[in-house]
N, C-alpha and C positions, 0 to 999 in steps of 0.2 A: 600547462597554461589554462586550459579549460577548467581544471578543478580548483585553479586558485579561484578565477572569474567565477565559478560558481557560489565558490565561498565567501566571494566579496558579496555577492548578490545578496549570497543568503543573509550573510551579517546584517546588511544596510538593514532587508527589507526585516528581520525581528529586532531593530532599533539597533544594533550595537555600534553601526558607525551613523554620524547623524551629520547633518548638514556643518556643523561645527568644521570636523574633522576632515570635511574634503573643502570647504571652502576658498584655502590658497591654492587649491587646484583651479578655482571656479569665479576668477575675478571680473568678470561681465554681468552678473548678474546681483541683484542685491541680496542680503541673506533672507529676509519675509520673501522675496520672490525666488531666492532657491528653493525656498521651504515648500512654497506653493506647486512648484515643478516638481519636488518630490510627489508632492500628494497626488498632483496631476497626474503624473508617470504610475502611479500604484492604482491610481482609480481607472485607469486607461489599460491596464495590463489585465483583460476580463480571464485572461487564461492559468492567470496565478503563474507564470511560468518565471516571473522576474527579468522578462526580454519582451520589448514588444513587435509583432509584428506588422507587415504594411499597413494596415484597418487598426489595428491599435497604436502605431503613431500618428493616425489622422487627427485620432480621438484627441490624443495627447495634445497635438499643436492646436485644436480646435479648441481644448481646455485652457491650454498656456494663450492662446488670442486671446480670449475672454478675458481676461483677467493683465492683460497687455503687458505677458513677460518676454522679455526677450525678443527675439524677431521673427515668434508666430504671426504674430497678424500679420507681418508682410505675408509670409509664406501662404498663410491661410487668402489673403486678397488676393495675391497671385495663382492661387491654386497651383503652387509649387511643393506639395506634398509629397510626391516620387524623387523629384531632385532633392529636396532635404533629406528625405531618409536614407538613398544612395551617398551622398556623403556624410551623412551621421553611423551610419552601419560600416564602420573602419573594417572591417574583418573580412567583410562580405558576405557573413553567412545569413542574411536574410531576418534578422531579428537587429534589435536597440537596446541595448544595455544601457542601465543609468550611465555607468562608465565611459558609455558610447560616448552618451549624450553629453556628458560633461567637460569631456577631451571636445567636444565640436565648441561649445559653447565660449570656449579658454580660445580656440583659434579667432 
């Protein structure tokens, strides 16, 4: 299971699956603002790891407020940054997979 997750990661993040391709996974969000979550999600990932961790999903929902994708800015006005990322981190291993993110974003 890990090595598939890894390999989705790796995919996404050298282009090979693109916002296209997960889209009907990702029906809450519009496609220019999925697009923008990607980018967000990759500029916010300072460890190149393709998961991010607690201080890098801050970044991330601080980046997706600005830009008023989704329901950062609540998150961000409420300074509910720990409660989002506890239930964005499905697995609970302490990191945010795009995939995380995507499966939270569909709920």
């Amino acid at each position: 299971m890990q090595k598939a997750k890894a390999a989705c990661r790796a995919a996404m993040f050298a282009g090979l699956i693109g916002a296209a391709s997960i889209g009907a996974v990702h029906a809450q969000l519009a496609p220019e603002a999925l697009k923008q979550a990607q980018e967000n999600f990759k500029a916010a990932n300072a460890s190149g790891s393709g998961a991010l961790t607690a201080a890098e999903f801050k970044t991330f929902i601080d980046l997706n407020a600005a830009a008023q994708i989704g329901r950062a800015p609540k998150i961000k006005a409420n300074d509910a940054y720990g409660r989002a990322f506890g239930k964005v981190d499905a697995d609970g291993d302490g990191n945010v997979t795009w995939a995380e993110y995507l499966a939270a974003q569909s709920n």
